[in-house]
GUTORNU-774911 format. One line per 5 residues: number of its first residue (from 1); their letters; for each residue x, y, z of C-alpha. Coordinates in steps of 0.5 Angstrom, whole numbers, always signed. Layout:
# residues N
NUM> a> X:Y:Z ~ ... .
END
This chain:
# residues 380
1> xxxxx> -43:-37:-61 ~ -41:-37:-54 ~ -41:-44:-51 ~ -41:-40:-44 ~ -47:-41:-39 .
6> xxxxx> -47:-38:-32 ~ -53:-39:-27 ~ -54:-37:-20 ~ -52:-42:-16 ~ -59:-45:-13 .
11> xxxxx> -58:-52:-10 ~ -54:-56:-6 ~ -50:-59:-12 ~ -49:-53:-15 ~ -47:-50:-9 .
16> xxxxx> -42:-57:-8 ~ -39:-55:-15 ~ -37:-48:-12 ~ -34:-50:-6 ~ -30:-55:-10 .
21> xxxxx> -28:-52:-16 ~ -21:-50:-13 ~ -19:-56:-11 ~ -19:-57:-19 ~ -17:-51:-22 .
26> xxxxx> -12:-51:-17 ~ -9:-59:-17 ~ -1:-59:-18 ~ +0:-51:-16 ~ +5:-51:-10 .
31> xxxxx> +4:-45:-7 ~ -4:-46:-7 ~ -7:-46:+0 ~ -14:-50:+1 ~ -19:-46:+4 .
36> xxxxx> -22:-49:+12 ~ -28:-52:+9 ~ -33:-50:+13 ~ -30:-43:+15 ~ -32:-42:+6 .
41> xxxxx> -38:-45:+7 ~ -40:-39:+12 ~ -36:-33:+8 ~ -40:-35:+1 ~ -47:-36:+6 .
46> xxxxx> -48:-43:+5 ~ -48:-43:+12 ~ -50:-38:+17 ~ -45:-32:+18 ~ -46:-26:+23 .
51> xxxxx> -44:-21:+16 ~ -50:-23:+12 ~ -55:-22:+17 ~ -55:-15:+14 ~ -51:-16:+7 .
56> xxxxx> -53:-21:+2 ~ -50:-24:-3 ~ -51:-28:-10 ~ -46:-34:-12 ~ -46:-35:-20 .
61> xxxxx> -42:-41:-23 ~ -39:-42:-30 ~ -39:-48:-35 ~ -37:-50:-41 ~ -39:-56:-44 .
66> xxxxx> -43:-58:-38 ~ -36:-57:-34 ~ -35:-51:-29 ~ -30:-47:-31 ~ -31:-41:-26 .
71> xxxxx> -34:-38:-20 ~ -35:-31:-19 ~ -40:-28:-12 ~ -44:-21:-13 ~ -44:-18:-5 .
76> xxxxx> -48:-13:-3 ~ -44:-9:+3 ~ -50:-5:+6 ~ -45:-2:+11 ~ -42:+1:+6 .
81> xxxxx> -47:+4:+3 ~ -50:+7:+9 ~ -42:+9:+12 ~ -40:+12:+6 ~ -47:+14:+2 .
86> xxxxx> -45:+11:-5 ~ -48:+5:-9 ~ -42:+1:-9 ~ -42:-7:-11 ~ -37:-12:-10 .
91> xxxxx> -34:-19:-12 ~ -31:-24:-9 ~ -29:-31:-9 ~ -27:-30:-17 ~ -24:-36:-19 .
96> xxxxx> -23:-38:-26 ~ -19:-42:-32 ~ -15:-38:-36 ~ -20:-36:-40 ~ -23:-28:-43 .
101> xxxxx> -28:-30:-45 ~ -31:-34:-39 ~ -29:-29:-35 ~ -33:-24:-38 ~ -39:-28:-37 .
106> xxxxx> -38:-29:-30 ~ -37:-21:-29 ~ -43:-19:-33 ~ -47:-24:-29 ~ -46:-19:-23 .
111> xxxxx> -46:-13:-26 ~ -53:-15:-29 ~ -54:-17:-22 ~ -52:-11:-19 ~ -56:-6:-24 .
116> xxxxx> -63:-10:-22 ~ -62:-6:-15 ~ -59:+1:-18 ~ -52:-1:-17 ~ -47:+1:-22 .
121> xxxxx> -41:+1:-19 ~ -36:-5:-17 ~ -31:-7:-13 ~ -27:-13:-12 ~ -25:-18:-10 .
126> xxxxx> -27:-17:-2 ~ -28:-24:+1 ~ -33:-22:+3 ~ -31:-15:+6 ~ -24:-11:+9 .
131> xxxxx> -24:-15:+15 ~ -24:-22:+12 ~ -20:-24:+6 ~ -19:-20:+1 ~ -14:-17:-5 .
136> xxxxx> -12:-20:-12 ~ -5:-21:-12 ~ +0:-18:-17 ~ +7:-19:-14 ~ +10:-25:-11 .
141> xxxxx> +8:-31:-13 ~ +14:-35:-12 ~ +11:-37:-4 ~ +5:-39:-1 ~ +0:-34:+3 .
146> xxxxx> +0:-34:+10 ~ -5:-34:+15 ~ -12:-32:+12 ~ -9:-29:+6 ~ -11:-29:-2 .
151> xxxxx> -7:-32:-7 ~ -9:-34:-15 ~ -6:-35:-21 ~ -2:-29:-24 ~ -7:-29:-30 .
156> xxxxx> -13:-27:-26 ~ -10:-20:-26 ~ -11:-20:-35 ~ -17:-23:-34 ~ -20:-17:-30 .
161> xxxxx> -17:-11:-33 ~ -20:-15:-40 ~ -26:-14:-36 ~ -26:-7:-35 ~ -23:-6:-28 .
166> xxxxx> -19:-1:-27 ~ -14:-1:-21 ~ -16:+2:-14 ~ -12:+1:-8 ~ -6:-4:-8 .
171> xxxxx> -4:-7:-1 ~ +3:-9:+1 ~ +5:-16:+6 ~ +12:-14:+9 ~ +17:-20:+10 .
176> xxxxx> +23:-19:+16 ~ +27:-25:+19 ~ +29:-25:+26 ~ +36:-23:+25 ~ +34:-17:+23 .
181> xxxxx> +29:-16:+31 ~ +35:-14:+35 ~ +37:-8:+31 ~ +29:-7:+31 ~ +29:-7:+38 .
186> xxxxx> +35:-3:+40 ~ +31:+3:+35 ~ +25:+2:+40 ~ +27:+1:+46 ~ +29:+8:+48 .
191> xxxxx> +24:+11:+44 ~ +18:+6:+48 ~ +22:+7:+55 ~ +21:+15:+54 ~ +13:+14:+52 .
196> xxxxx> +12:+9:+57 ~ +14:+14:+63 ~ +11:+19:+59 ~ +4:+17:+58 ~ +4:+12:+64 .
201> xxxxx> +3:+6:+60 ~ +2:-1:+62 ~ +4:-7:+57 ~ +1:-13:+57 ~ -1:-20:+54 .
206> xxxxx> -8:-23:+52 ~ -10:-25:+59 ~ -11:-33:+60 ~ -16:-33:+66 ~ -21:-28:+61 .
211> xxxxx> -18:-30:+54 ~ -25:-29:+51 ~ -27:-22:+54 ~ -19:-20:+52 ~ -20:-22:+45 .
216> xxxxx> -27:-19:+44 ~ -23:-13:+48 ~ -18:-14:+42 ~ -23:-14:+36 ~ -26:-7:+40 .
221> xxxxx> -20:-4:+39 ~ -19:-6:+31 ~ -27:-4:+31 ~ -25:+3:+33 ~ -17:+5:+31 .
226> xxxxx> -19:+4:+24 ~ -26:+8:+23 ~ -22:+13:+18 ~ -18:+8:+14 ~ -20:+8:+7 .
231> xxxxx> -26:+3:+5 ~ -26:+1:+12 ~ -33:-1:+15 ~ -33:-3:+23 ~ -35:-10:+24 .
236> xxxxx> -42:-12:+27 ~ -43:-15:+35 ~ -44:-20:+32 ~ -38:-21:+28 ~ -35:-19:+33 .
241> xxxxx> -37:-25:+37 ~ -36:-30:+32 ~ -30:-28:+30 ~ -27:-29:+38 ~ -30:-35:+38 .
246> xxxxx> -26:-37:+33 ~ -19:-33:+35 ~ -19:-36:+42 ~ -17:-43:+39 ~ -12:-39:+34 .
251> xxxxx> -9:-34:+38 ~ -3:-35:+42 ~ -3:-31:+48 ~ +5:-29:+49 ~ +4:-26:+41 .
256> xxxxx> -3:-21:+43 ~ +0:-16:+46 ~ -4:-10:+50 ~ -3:-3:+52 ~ -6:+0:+58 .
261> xxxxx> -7:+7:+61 ~ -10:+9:+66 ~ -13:+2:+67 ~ -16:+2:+60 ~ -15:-3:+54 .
266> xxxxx> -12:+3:+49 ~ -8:-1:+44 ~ -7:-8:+42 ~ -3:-12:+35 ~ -3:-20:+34 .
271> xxxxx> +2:-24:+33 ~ -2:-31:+30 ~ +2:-36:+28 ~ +2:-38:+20 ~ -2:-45:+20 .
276> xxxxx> -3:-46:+12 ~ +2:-51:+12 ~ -1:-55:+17 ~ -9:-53:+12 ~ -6:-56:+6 .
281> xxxxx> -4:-62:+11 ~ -10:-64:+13 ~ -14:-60:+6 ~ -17:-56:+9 ~ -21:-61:+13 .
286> xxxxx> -22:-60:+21 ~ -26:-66:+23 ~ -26:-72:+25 ~ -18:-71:+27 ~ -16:-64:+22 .
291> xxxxx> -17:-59:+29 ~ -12:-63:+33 ~ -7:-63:+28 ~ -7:-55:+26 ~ -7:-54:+34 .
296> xxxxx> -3:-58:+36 ~ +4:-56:+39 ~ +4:-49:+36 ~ +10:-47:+39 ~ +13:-52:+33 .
301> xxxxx> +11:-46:+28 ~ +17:-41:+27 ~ +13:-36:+23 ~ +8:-31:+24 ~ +3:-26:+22 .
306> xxxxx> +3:-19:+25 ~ -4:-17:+23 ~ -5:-9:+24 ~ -2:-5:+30 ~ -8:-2:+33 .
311> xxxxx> -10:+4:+38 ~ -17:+7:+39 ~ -17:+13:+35 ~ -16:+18:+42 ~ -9:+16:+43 .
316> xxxxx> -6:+15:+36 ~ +0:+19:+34 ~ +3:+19:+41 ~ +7:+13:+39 ~ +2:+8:+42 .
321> xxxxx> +5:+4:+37 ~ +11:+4:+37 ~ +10:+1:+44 ~ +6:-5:+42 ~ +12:-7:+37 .
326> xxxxx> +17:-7:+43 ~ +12:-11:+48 ~ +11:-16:+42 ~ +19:-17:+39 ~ +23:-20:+45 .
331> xxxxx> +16:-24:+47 ~ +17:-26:+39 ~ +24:-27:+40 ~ +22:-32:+46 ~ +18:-36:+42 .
336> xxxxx> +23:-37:+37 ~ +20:-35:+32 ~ +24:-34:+26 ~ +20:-31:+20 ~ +14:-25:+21 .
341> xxxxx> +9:-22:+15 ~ +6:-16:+17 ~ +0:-15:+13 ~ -4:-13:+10 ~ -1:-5:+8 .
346> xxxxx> -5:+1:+5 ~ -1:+4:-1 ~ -5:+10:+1 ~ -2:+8:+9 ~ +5:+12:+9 .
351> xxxxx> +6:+12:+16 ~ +5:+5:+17 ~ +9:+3:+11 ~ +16:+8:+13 ~ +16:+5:+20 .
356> xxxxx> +16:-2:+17 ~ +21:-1:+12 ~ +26:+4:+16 ~ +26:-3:+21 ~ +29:-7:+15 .
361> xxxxx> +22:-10:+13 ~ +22:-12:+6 ~ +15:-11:+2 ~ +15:-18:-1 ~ +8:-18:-4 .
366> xxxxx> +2:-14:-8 ~ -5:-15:-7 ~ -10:-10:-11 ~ -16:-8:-11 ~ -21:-6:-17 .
371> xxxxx> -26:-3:-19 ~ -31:-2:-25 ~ -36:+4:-26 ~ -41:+4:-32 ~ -41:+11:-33 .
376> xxxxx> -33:+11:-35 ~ -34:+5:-38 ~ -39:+8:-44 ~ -34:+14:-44 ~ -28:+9:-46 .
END
């Protein structure tokens, strides 16, 4: 007889036990990157976040023996549902002892949860959703994460395959060094020059005398570019705003890079620095003197994370992008950065995937996503 309990979690100290577990699960392990603590307690709904004004989650905790041994959240993405008219659930914030068995019990414990409201599809792991953190990584355990990217333990791929869960898509996280940003920039610049006279194109960075209406311009833009991106749902206006409330203390002006036309912002690419070693410095703690320590002195971090290249959908395919990374890579340069990660890559994005590597970006690590349908289940 299994020794297993799980509970939705319900009071403080549960909830205490969930944010925690971590921290024990993942002691002495190099490469783990606490989580901002006050930013997961938002993600997990234990504080108050703009994503759950419409989507609702549920946070189960595993133990044995009166002792947590996993975690495991039942998200559910009503803006999936109603954008692509499929009953779909998801999972997120699965963390667990090497263990089949208690893994199972977290996993029936959603489903079990999703099938009281007709759900019998799930998706995972999502952070809570596509435009947070999200993805299993597979490939790619020998460094850190970067900025707002995952990382777990290798086992935790047989621990929901064992589960039933069958790969969906895989996402790719690219690495390219400085050296290789000369040779890059020799490639684009004709190419750019000829697209710049073309279209009449104006480059330019995040203004500083309108930081917070250019960040939120910045987030539109990602909002609109990626409306036929599979699986994508677009951000709230509410999202929207308390994501720039927090991007303006993160992002360096000289690294967000827009492009114009007619006076119209019509594209844009983020370049933040990498803070995740100075989050595990300060363990994931932003107060009493955790914020001054991540932002102090940003130009001292040399590696960053290129999020996405993103063009309003009107303009795409006229090589807007292309345009983009020639504003970002001599503005790169000045900085001094000496490492870049552009991530995170659909396996299904070609285009995107051809033009990183044909720069002489390596794909350094894999990211998966899974899912689970009952119906297939009962076939197998």
């Amino acid at each position: 007889m299994s020794d297993i309990v799980v509970q939705p979690v319900a009071s403080r100290r549960q909830r205490r036990q969930f944010l925690q577990f971590p921290w024990k699960l993942y002691r002495g392990d190099p490469n783990w990157i606490p989580p901002l603590r006050g930013h997961q307690r938002e993600m997990v709904g234990y504080a108050r976040h703009p994503f759950y004004e419409r989507n609702e989650i549920q946070t189960f905790l595993a133990y044995r023996s009166g002792e947590v041994c996993g975690r495991i959240a039942a998200i559910l993405n009503r803006g999936h549902i109603e954008r692509y008219q499929e009953q779909l659930g998801f999972f997120g914030f699965f963390e667990c002892i090497d263990d089949l068995e208690a893994a199972a019990a977290l996993f029936e414990a959603v489903r079990a949860w999703f099938a009281e409201r007709g759900i019998r599809r799930v998706r995972g792991p999502t952070n809570p959703s596509l435009n947070y953190e999200l993805g299993l990584l597979i490939e790619g355990f020998d460094s850190p994460p970067t900025f707002m990217m995952t990382y777990n333990p290798p086992y935790y791929a047989q621990l929901i395959e064992g589960c039933g869960f069958r790969k969906c898509q895989d996402l790719y996280a690219y690495w390219g060094h400085v050296s290789m940003l000369p040779k890059v920039a020799e490639k684009l610049r004709p190419i750019a020059l000829g697209i710049i006279e073309h279209l009449g194109v104006r480059i330019r960075t995040l203004d500083r005398s309108r930081f917070r209406e250019d960040v939120e311009a910045f987030l539109h833009i990602y909002n609109r570019s990626l409306a036929n991106t599979w699986g994508f749902v677009p951000m709230t206006e509410g999202e929207v705003r308390h994501m720039a409330r927090g991007l303006k203390y993160l992002i360096v002006p000289e690294l967000a890079v827009g492009v114009e036309i007619d006076g119209r912002l019509v594209g844009a690419v983020f370049g933040l620095p990498d803070y995740n070693p100075r989050i595990r410095q300060i363990d994931g703690r932003l107060f009493p003197f955790g914020f001054w320590r991540l932002l102090r002195k940003k130009h001292e971090i040399k590696r960053i994370r290129a999020i996405s290249t993103n063009v309003l959908p009107e303009y795409q395919r006229q090589g807007l992008g292309l345009v983009l990374l020639h504003g970002l890579v001599p503005k790169a340069m000045e900085w001094g950065i000496e490492e870049a990660e552009f991530s995170w890559v659909l396996e299904s994005n070609l285009l995107s995937r051809r033009s990183l590597e044909k720069g002489g970006a390596i794909r350094a690590k894999t990211y998966r996503l899974y899912d689970w349908d009952c119906s297939e289940e009962a076939q197998r």
